[in-house]
N, C-alpha and C positions, 0 to 999 in steps of 0.2 A: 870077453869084456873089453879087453884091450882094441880089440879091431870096431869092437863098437864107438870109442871113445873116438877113432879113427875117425870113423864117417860122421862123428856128431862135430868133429872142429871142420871134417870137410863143408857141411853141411853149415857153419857160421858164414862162410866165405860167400857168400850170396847176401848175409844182411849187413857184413862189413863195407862191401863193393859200394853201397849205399852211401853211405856216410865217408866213404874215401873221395865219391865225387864233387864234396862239397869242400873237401882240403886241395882238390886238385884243380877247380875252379879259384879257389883263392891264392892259386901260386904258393900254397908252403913249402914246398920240397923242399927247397935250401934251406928255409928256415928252421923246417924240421929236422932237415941233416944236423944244422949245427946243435940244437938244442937237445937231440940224440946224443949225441959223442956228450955234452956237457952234463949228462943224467938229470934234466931240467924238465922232459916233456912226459907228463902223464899219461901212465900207462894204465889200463884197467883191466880186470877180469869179470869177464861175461859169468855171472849166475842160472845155471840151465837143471831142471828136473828133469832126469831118464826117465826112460821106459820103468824101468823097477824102482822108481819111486825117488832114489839118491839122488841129492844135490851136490853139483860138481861144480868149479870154476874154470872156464878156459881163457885162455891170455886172449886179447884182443893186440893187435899190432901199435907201435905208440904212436902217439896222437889220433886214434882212430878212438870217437865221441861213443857213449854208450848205445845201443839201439835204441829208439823210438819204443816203449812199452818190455825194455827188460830190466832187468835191477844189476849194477855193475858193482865191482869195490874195487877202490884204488889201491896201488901196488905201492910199496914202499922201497922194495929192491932196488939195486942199483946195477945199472949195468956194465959191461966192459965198452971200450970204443967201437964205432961203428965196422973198423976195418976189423975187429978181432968177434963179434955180436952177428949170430942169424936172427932170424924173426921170433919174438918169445911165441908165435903160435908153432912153428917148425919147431924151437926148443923143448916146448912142451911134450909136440908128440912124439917126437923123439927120445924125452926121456922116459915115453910111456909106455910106447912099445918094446915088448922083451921079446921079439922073436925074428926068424929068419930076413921080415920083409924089413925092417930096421936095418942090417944089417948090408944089405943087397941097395936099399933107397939110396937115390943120388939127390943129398940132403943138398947139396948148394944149388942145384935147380930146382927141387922141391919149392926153395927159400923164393929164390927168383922168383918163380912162377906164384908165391903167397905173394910177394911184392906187386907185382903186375895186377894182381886184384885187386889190391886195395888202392895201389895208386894213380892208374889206367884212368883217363876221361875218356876214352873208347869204348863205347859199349860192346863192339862184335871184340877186342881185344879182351878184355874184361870175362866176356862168354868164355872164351877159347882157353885163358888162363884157367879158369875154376875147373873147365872141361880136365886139364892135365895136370892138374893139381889132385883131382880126385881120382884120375886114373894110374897117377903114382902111389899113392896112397891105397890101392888096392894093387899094387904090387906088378903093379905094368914100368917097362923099361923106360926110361926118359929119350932114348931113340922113338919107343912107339908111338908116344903121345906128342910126341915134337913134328911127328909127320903133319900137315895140311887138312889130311884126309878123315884124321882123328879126331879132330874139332867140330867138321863140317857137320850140319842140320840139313834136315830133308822135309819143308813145308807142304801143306797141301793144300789145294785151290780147287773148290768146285766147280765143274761148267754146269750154269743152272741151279736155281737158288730153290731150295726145298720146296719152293709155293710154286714150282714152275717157272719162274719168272728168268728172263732172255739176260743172263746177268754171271760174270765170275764173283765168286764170293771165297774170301774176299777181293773187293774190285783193284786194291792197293795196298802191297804185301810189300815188306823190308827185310832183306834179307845181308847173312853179312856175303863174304868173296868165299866161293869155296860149295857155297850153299846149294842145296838142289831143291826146288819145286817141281809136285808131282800135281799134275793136271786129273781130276778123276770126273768121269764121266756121270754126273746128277740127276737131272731131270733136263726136258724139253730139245733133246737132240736130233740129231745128229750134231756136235760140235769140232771143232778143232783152234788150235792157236797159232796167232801169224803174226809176228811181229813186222814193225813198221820198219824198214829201212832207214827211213828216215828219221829216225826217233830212238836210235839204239845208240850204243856209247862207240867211238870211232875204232875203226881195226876190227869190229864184231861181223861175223856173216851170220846175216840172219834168216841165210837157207838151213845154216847149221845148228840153229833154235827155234828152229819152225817147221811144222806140219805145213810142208809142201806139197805139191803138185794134187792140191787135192784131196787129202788125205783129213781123212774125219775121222772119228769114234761115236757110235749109238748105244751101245749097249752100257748099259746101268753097270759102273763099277769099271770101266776100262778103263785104265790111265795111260798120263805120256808124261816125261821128266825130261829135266833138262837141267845140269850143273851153270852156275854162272861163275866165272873165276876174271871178270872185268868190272871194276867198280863203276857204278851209274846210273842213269834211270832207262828203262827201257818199257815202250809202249807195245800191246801186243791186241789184239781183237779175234773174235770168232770170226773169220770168211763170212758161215750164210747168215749171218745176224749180225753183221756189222752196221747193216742199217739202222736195225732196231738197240742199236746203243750199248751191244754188248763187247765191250773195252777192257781193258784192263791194262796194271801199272808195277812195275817190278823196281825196285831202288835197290841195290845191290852197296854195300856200305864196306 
């Protein structure tokens, strides 16, 4: 039960992210630092029905708005100064959990990495936080999840659009730094991908993310990857269908 409670505050941290962008568009930070340390900025707790029926309350971080379609209640507590205060969502599960992984967590990056989700206007930082937030939280090291590698997503891009049609789909994928696209072979082949020299972000070789000297794929279900770890936009095309308009657009963030 305790480990469920776990994943249910990890699983807040995706609707908070939301409502943190709209405090980090309006420059509060300082504001809120100071009104933190002054026990002046309202804090609330999220109301959630479990699986088995019980209705619990989890802290939401202060100043952070109630969600869009949940029912919150305000907190009356008072807290200590910001330099002596972790996050009442970290304090919480910390007092909630009674077992080994409690004891082993590295509660001050725990805290951080709550921080970085709610206050992040970065979306791929924001990803990458909740990503080791939740992998602390099931009892992974703060070395493991601080790795690069731990974060990173693996998209996927048809060649060939179900209807047959001479097309990647999607034609224009965003991804963050880190990221890997896996190219899978569709429909109307033989394809491959070739990105433009010209059109790649600088210091990139783009013999080094490209199906060179020729190189295709036909068969239904082959793929080809490629990690991106340079931020920018990068244009790429099929060889024997370049004529026929089939392009594509990678934005690496």
């Amino acid at each position: 039960m305790m480990f469920k409670k776990a994943l249910a505050l990890i699983g807040l941290i995706g609707t908070t992210s939301i409502a943190a962008e709209t405090i980090h568009k309006k420059n509060l930070r300082a504001e809120a630092s100071n009104e933190e340390m002054s026990g002046d900025m309202e804090q609330l707790d999220l109301e959630l029905t479990l699986e088995n029926g019980d209705r619990e309350l989890f802290p939401l971080l202060p100043g952070v708005k109630c969600p869009t379609g949940h029912h919150c209640r305000a907190r009356s507590d008072a807290h200590p100064a910001m330099s002596q205060m972790q996050s009442p969502m970290a304090n919480s599960l910390k007092n909630s959990l009674k077992t080994p992984l409690a004891m082993q967590l590295d509660w001050s990056e725990f805290d951080n990495t709550l921080q970085t989700v709610v206050t992040s206007g970065d979306r791929c930082t924001r990803r990458a936080a909740m990503k080791r937030a939740a992998g602390m939280a099931a009892g992974l090291s703060a070395a493991t999840v601080m790795k690069p590698a731990y974060a990173a997503e693996t998209k996927e891009v048809k060649m060939g659009s179900d209807s047959g049609l001479l097309a990647f789909v999607p034609q224009k994928i965003k991804i963050c730094k880190g990221d890997t696209i896996t190219w899978i072979m569709n429909k109307a082949g033989p394809h491959n991908v070739v990105f433009d020299e010209d059109a790649i972000p600088a210091g990139v070789d783009f013999e080094k993310i490209s199906m060179v000297d020729g190189e295709q794929i036909g068969d239904e279900g082959e793929t080809f990857s490629r990690t991106f770890d340079t931020v920018g936009d990068y244009a790429y095309y099929c060889e024997p269908h370049r004529g026929a308009g089939m392009n594509g657009m990678v934005t690496v963030a």
